[in-house]
N, C-alpha and C positions, 0 to 999 in steps of 0.2 A: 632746413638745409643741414644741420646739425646732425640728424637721422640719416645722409646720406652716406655711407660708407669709402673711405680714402683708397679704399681697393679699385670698388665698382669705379670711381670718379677717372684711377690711373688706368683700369681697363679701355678704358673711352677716350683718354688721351686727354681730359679734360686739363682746361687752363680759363680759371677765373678769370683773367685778362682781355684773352681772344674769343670764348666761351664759344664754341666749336667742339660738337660730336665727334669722332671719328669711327667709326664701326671697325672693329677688327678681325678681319677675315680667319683667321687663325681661329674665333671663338663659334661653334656649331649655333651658336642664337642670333648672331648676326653675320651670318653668312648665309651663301648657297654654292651650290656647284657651278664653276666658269663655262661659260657660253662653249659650246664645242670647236668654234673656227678658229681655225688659228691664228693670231695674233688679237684677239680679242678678248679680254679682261674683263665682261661685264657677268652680274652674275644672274642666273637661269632660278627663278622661285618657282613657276609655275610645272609642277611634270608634264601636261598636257603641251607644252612649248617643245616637244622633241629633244631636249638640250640645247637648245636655240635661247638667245635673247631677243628681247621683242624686234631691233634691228637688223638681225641676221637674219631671223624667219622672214621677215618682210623682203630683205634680199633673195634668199632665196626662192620663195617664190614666186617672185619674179622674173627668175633665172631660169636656164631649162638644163641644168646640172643637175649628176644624180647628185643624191645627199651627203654618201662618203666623198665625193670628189669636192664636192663643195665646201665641205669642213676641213679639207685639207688643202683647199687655198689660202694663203693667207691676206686677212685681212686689210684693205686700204684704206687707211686712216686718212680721211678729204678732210677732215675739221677736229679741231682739238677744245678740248672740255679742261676747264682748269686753266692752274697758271702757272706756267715756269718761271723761273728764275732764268736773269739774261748773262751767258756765258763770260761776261766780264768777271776774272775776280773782284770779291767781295764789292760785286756793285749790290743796290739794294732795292732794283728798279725791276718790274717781272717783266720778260720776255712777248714781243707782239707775238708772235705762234710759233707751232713744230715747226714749219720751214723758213720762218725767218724770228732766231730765239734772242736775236740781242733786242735789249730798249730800244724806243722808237726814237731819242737820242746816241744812240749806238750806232743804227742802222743808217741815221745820214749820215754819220760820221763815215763810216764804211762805206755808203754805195755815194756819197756826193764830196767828201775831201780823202781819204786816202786811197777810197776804189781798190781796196786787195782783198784776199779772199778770206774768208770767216778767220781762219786757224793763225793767219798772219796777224788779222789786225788785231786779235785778244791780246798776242804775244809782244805786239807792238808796244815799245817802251812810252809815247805818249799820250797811249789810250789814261785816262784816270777812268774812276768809279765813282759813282753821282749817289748823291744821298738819295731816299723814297722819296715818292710823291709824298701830299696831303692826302688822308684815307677819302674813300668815298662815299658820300655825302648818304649813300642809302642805309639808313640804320643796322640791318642787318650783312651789311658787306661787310666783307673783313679783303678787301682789294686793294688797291691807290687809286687814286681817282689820275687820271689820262687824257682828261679834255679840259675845256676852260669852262663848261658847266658846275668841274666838281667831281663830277663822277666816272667811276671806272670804266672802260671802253664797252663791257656788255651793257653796265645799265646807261650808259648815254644813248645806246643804239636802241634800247628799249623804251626810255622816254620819247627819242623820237618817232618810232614808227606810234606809240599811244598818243602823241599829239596828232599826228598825221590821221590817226581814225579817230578823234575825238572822245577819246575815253579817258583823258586826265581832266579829274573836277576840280581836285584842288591842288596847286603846285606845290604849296606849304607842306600840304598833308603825304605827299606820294612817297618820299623818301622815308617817311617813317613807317608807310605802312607795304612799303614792295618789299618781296621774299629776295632772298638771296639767291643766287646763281646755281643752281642744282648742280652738284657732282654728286659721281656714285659713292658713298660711303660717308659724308659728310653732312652735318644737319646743323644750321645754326639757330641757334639761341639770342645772337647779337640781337639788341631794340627790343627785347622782353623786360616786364618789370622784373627784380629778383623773385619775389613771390611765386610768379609764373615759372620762371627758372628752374624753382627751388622745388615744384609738384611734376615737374616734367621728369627731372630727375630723380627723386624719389619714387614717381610711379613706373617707370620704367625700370629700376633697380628693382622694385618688388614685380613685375612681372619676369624677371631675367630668374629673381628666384624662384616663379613656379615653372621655372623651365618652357617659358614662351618664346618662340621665335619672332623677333623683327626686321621691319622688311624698309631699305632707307625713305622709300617713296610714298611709306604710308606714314612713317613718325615725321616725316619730313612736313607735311602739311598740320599738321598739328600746330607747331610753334608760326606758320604763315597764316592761319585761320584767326589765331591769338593774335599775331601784331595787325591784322588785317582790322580788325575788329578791337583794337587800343580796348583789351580786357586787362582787369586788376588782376583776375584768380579763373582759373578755370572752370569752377564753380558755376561759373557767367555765362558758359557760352550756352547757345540754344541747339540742343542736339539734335532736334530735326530737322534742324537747315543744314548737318554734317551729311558725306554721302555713309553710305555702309559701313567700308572700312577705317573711315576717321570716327564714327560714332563709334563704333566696337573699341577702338583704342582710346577715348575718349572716356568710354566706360567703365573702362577697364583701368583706367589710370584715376578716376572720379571713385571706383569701389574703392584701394587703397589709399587716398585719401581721407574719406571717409574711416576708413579703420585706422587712423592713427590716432595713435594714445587710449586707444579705446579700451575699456576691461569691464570683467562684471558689476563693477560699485558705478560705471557712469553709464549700462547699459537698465540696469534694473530699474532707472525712476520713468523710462520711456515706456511709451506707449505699446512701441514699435523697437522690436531686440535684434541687435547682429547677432547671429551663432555663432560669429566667429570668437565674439570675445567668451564664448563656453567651448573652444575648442570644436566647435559644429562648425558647417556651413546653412546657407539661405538664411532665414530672418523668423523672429515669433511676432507673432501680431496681437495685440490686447485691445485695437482700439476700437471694438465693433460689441465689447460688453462695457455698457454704455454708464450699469451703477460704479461709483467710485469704491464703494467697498469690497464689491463681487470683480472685481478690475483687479484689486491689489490682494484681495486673498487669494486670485487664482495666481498673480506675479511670487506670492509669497509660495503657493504651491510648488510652481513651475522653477524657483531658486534651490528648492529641497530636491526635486527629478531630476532635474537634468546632467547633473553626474552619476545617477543613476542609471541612466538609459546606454543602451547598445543594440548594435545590430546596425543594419546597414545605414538605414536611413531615419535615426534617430528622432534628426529635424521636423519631419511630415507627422510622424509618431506623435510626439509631443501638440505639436501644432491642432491634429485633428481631436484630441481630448482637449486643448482650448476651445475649437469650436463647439463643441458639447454644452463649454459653460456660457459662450455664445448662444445658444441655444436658449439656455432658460434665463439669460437676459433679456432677449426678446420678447420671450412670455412676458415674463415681471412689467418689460417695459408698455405689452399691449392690453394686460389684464389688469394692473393697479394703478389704482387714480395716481398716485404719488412716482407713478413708473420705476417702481421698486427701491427707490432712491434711501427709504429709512428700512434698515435690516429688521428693527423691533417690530416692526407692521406687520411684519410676515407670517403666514400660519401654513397649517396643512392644505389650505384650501387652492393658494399661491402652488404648490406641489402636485394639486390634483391637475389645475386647470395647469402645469406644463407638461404630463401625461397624457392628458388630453390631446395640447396641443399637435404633443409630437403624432399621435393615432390619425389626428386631422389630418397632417406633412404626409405619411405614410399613403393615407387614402388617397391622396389627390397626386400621388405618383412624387412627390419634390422632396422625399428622402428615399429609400429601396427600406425593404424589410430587413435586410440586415445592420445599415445603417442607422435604423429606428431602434435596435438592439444595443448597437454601439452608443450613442447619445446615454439612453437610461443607464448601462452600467458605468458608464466613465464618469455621468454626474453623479452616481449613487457613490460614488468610489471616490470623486476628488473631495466632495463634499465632508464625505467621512477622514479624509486624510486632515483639511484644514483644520476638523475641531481638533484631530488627533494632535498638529501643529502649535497646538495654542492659540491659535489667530479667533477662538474665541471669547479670550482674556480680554479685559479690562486694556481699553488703550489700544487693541488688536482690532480688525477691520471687520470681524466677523462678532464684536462685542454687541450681545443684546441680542442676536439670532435666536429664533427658538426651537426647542430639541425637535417639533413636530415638522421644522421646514427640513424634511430629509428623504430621502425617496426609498421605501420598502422593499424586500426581498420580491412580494407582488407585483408591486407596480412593473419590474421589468417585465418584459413582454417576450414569452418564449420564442426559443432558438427557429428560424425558420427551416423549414425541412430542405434538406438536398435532396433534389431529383436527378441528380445525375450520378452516376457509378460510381464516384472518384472523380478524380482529372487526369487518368493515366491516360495513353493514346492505346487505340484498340493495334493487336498485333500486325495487322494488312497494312496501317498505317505509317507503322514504327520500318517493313519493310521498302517501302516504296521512296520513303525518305533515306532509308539506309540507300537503295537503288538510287540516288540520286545527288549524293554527296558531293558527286566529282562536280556538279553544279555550283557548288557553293563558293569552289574556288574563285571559278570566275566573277561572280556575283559579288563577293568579299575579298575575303583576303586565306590564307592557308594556314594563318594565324587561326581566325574563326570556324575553319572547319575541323580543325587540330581543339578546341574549346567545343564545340559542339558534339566530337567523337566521344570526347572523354567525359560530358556530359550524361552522354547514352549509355556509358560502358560502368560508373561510377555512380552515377545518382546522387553525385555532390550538388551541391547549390550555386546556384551560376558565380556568385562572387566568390564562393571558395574556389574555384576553379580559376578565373580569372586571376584573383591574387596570391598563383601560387609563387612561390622563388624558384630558382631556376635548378638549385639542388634540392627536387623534390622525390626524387627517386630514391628508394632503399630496399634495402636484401633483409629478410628476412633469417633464419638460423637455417634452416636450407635450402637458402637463397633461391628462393621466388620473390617475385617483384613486390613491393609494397608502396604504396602511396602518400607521402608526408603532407599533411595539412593544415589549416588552423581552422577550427569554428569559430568565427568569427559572433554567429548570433548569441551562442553560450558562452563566448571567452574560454572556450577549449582550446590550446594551440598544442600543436606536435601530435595530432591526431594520428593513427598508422592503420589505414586499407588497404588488405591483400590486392591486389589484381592482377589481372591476365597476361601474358607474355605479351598478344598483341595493343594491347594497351600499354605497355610498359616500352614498347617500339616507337608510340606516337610518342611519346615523352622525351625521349632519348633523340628523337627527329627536330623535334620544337626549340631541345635545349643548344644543337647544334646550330640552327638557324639563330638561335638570338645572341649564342655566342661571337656567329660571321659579323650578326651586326653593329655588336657592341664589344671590338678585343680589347679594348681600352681599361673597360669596367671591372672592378673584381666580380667576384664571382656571389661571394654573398651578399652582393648590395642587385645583383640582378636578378629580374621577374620574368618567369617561364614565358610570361606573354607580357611583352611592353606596351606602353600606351603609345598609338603613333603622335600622337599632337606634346607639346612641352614637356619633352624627354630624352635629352640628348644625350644622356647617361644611361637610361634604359631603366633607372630605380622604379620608374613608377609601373603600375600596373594599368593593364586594359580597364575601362569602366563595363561593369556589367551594361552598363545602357547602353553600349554600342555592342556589344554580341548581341540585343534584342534586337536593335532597329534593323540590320545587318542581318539577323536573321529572320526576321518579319518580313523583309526584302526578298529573301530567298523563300520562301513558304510560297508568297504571294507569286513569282512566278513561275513556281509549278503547277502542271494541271492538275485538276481535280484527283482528288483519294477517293477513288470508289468502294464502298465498304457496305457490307450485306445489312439489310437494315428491315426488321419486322413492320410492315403497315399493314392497317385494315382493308381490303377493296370486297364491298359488297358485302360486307359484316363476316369478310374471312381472312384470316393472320395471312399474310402472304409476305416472303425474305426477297426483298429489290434491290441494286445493286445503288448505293446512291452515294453523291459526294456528301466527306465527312468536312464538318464543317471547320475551315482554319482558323479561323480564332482560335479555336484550343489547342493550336500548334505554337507551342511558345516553349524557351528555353527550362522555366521551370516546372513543366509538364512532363520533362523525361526523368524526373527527380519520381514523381508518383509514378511514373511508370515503370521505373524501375523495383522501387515497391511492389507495385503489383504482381512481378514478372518472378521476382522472389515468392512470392507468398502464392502465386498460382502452382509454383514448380514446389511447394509442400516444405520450404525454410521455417524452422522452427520460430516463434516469435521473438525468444528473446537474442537470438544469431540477427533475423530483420535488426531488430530494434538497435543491437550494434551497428550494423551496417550502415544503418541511415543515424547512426551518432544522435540519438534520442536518450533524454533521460529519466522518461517514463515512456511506457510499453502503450498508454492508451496515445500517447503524440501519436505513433507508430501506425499502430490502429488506424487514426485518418486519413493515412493515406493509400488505403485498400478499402476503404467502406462503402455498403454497398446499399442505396436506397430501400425503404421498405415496399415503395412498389416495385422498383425491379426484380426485389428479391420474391414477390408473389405472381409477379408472370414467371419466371423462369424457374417457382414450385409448379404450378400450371401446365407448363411444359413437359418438365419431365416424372412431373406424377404418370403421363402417359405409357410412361417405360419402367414403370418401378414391378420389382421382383421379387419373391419371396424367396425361403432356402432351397425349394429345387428347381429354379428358373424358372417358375412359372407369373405369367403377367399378371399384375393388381391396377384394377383402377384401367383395365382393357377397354373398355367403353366408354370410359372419360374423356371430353375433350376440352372442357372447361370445367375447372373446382366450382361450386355455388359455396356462396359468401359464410354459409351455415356449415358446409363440407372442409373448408378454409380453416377454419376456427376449431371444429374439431379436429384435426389432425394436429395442431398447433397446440392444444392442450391433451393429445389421446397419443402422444409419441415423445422417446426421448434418446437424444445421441448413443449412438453405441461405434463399435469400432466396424469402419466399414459401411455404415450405415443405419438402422434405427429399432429402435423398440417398443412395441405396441401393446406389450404385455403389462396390464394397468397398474400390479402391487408393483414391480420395476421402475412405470412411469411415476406414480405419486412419490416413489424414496429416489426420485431424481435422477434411476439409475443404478443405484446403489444395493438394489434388493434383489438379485440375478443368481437361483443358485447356481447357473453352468455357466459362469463366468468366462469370460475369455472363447465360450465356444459358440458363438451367436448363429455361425453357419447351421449348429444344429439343433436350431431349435423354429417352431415354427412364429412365432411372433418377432422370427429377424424379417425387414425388408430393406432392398437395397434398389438403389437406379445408377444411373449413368453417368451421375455426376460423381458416382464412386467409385468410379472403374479402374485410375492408376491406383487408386488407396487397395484395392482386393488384386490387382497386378501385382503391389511390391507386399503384398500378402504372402501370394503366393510365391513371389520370390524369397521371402524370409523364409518359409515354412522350409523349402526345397531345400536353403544350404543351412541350415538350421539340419534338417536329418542326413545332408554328408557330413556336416562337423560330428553329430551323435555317435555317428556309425563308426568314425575313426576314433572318436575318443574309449581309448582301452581302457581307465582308469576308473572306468567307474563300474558300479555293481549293475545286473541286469535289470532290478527292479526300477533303478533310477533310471536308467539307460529308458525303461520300459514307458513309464509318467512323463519323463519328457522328451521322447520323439513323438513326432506329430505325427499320425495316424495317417493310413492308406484311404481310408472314406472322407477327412477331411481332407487333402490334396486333390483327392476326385470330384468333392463337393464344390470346392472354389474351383477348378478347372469347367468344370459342367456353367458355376455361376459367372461365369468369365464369358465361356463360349457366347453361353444363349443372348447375354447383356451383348455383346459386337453383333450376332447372327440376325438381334430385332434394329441395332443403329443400320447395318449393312442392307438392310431391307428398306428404310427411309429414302424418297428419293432426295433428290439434292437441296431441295430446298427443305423440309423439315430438318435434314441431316444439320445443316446449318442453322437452324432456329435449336436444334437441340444442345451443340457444341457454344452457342452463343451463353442459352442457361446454366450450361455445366460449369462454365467460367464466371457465370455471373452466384450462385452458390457455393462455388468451394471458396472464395475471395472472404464470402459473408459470415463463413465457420470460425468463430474467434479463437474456439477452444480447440483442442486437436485430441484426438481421445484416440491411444496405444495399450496395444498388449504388453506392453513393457520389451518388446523388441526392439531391436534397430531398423529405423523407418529409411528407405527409401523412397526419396522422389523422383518425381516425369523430369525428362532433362528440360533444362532452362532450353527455350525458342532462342535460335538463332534468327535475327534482321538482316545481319548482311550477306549478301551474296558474295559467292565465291573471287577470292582477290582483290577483298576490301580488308584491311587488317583494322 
């Protein structure tokens, strides 16, 4: 009780004495909006109730009023809730009801000896004022008791209609265990142990702090469950005999519980960890590695990480490299007679046979191949950190292990291959979804399609986005929009991305809405996008988890994304219109897709590599990377269409590379600008042994395809204003003027290699044309390196998604 705070206790109106709740509507957590009819008081939780409370709806329709007329009758109070006090001064006796308010000694006084009317007889010089009754006799009443049972005029009516149906078993017991008389706003506590008292109101004080709404009719059955059931501590009760909403608040008042006085020195001897006492959330679990030594040196690990770790989800991180050493507890425990229980026992052999193991897990489907990866590096890795620990040492848990029980560079088992592009969404797809936004409204909310836009437009990570603040917006030095943010996963804050005018509009829309909703709040404790649930201040931010589900919602009922897609029929490549498949429609797919849509449109890597706030260039890399078989059918492809320097076709006859044909071009070719070089002393010096440098178009060992057609486009655009700048520059001498303008046969050259490259794609009918545009994007994606004449490179414009009058 001690822990309970003298604020919370006077917010509540609390009084030790009478010990009665009182909810104060004035506070956004224990309130709601008033029923709409007029003269009625009660308050509307559900939105689905119209503005109606549960009584008026049921009035209503039962009525054949419209709605507006209806609410603007007012309402006839037939029965009264509560208790007045009876209009005798300073009498101390409550009122029988609204239409007759004096004491039921009052009222004969009035209607059987002086018979005048209300306002006479108060005024009446020999009215007196009568002491209270004796309180009534129900533990939890705080009434007078009004009959000669004891009890107060509601629960005497209520004993007797329950003896009349036979439901009172024991007379003794019913008073102590019947609830109080329900009013709105009110919750007693009266006929609780203090113990009980003392967890209700602490766990509700700490729910008000995470900003939880309470509702009277759900806490109100709490403390009646409890006397219902003469429990010591709440600890007691059986929470499947609760219904739904008593067990959620149940839970929820039992989790804080649980976390009092709790810290790291009384969490770390347990089996079983709250995150919370490491400033985490959810829990660590140790008790499934079964040896006592491998238990406590992985707890001793896990005491040195865990201020360590960041990023979103810390908890599950940590967790899933516990299960790792889980892992080779189970070996130890199915492989050694002693079930690994003495660390000196142990040899390389114990090492092989959990290798083993995992290869077994792998094969029979009950781990995935990448999770088999995971296991061997996190054990290879914890293991090595505990000796690094010390927990080697004498008197340490890991004392007597021997150096060979430790798992080798070998033993892990290579990376498994990705067979898929990336995770970017193919461009037809990124459109259809843009076509279809206005959907999302309805589906969600305009919070989440406002998160979703700026997802697509930014290629931030959904919780950077999610927890932006609400002055996220800044001007640059000449002032174009930029985007303030924190990386959260590297502890980067005050992050600064250019972006677009029409992005910079959603933000400025977002910020206005959450200002309407919250004028109260300042300004820098607000979040661009508030969390709807325990946030009546507006500080906290949306959960990334709910733009998923919310968007997994809206995916799922759109139709199908039909998108061109190469199969075999009859042993021939044929492009079919087919649905793309939505699982891979997720919020952090337009993160890669936005990557890709840079790096297709010719962004220089280390510009990407800023963009997507990486701090090495190979991060960057993964997310444009492009399988080694995709990237051999869509050589396959457009080998078909490859050219030499004067448009003439290579490889005309091809229509499948053989496996030997493959390989030689793979080591008989090497990047050049524009496309390749086949000239063998060039190929072996990597490139680098060219005498006509820079002139590839005239030479014949250049070949180019189709997948290099904007690169010899913004060629020829360099080359073009390249000799108007020449031509105007006076300054310089003729010779120079001479060496570097670019020549009349090469402009003709690339113009000729330009034509014929469109003249054979325009001759494809639709479907090749489409199997050809498919490999061109899946090869320039795969180009790590970018090889320039030392010009200024232009790119293909970035693909627009949205259609016209989506901003």
């Amino acid at each position: 009780m001690a822990a309970v705070r003298p604020d919370f206790l006077q917010l509540l109106g609390w009084d030790p004495e009478v010990r009665i709740l009182t909810f104060p509507r004035s506070h956004p957590q224990f309130s709601a909006p008033e029923c709409l009819v007029a003269g009625c008081n009660m308050m509307v939780y559900f939105d689905h109730a119209g503005g109606l409370c549960c009584g008026c709806r049921r009035r209503w329709k039962a009525s054949t009023l419209p709605f507006d007329e209806f609410t603007a009758t007012v309402r006839r109070v037939w029965r009264s809730i509560g208790v007045i006090p009876c209009p005798v001064p300073q009498c101390k006796r409550p009122g029988k009801s609204h239409k007759a308010p004096l004491c039921s000694t009052h009222v004969h006084q009035q209607q059987e000896i002086y018979k005048l009317p209300l306002e006479e007889f108060i005024a009446h010089p020999e009215i007196r004022t009568l002491p209270p009754h004796e309180p009534c006799l129900v533990a939890a009443c705080d009434r007078q008791s009004m009959s000669r049972l004891g009890y107060c005029q509601a629960h005497a009516q209520r004993l007797r209609d329950e003896r009349r149906k036979g439901t009172v078993k024991d007379e003794a017991l019913w008073p102590l265990t019947t609830p109080a008389i329900a009013e709105s706003g009110r919750i007693s506590l009266r006929g609780l142990p203090h113990r009980v008292i003392a967890e209700i109101l602490y766990g509700v004080q700490e729910r008000v702090s995470e900003g939880l709404l309470h509702k009277d009719y759900i806490l109100r059955k709490l403390p009646n469950i409890a006397r219902a059931q003469q429990i010591a501590s709440l600890t007691e009760f059986n929470l499947q005999a609760l219904n739904v909403n008593t067990r959620s608040l149940t839970k929820s008042i039992l989790k804080h519980l649980s976390r009092f006085g709790i810290s790291p020195e009384t969490e770390r001897h347990k089996d079983v960890w709250d995150a919370t006492a490491f400033g985490m959330t959810g829990t660590f679990s140790f008790a499934k590695i079964t040896q006592p030594w491998l238990r406590k040196a992985t707890q001793a690990w896990a005491i040195d990480n865990i201020p360590k770790r960041r990023g979103k989800k810390p908890t599950g991180t940590i967790q899933n490299q516990i299960n790792s050493i889980v892992q080779l507890s189970k070996s130890l425990q199915l492989n050694r007679p002693d079930q690994g229980n003495d660390p000196r026992l142990l040899s390389r052999d114990d090492v092989i046979d959990f290798v083993v193991r995992l290869r077994f897990l792998n094969s029979q489907d009950e781990i995935s191949s990448h999770r088999h990866v995971l296991i061997a590096r996190d054990t290879r890795r914890l293991l090595t950190r505990m000796r690094a620990l010390g927990l080697a040492h004498p008197d340490q848990p890991l004392h007597g292990l021997p150096e060979d029980f430790a798992l080798r560079e070998e033993d892990i088992p290579d990376d498994p291959e990705d067979s898929e592009a990336g995770r970017d969404l193919p461009t037809d797809v990124m459109r259809q979804l843009c076509d279809h936004l206005g959907s999302l409204e309805t589906i969600a909310t305009i919070d989440i399609r406002t998160v979703t836009e700026l997802l697509i437009d930014t290629g931030r990570r959904p919780n950077e986005i999610c927890k932006l603040p609400l002055e996220c917006l800044d001007r640059d030095n000449d002032g174009n929009p930029v985007l303030v943010y924190d990386n959260f996963k590297a502890l980067r804050n005050g992050r600064r991305q250019p972006i677009a005018g029409s992005t910079a509009s959603l933000i400025i829309k977002q910020q206005e809405r959450t200002r309407a909703r919250f004028p109260n709040t300042p300004t820098d404790k607000l979040r661009l996008f508030p969390a709807v649930w325990a946030n009546p201040h507006g500080t906290k931010a949306m959960g990334s988890d709910r733009v998923t589900a919310q968007h997994r919602a809206w995916v799922t009922s759109l139709p199908d994304f039909l998108v061109p897609t190469v199969i075999e029929e009859e042993g021939k490549r044929v492009t079919k219109m087919l649905p793309f498949d939505k699982a891979k429609i997720y919020p952090y797919a337009y993160r890669h897709t936005f990557a890709q849509r840079h790096a297709d449109a010719g962004v220089f890597p280390d510009v990407l590599q800023s963009l997507m706030d990486h701090r090495q260039a190979t991060t960057t890399q993964r997310y444009y990377s492009v399988s080694e078989q995709r990237k051999r059918e869509a050589v396959d492809r457009v080998s078909t269409l490859q050219f030499d320097r004067h448009g003439n076709r290579v490889w005309r006859q091809a229509k499948e590379l053989l496996e030997s044909e493959y390989a030689r071009r793979a080591v008989g070719e090497v990047p050049a600008p524009y496309g390749v070089c086949v000239e063998p002393s060039n190929v072996a010096a990597g490139g680098h042994a060219c005498p006509a440098r820079f002139r590839c178009v005239g030479c014949d060992h250049f070949r180019t395809d189709a997948s290099y057609l904007p690169d010899l486009e913004a060629y020829l655009a360099d080359l073009l204003r390249n000799r108007e700048r020449l031509a105007a520059f006076t300054t310089v001498d003729d010779w120079a003027r001479a060496e570097a303008m670019p020549s009349d046969e090469e402009i003709s050259r690339v113009r000729r290699l330009i034509r014929r490259v469109k003249e054979d794609l325009d001759a494809l009918t639709d479907e090749d044309r489409a199997q050809i545009q498919e490999a061109t994007s899946v090869l320039r994606r795969s180009r790590r390196q970018i090889v320039s004449l030392g010009m200024p490179r232009i790119g293909p414009p970035m693909p627009d998604f949205r259609p016209a009058g989506i901003a």
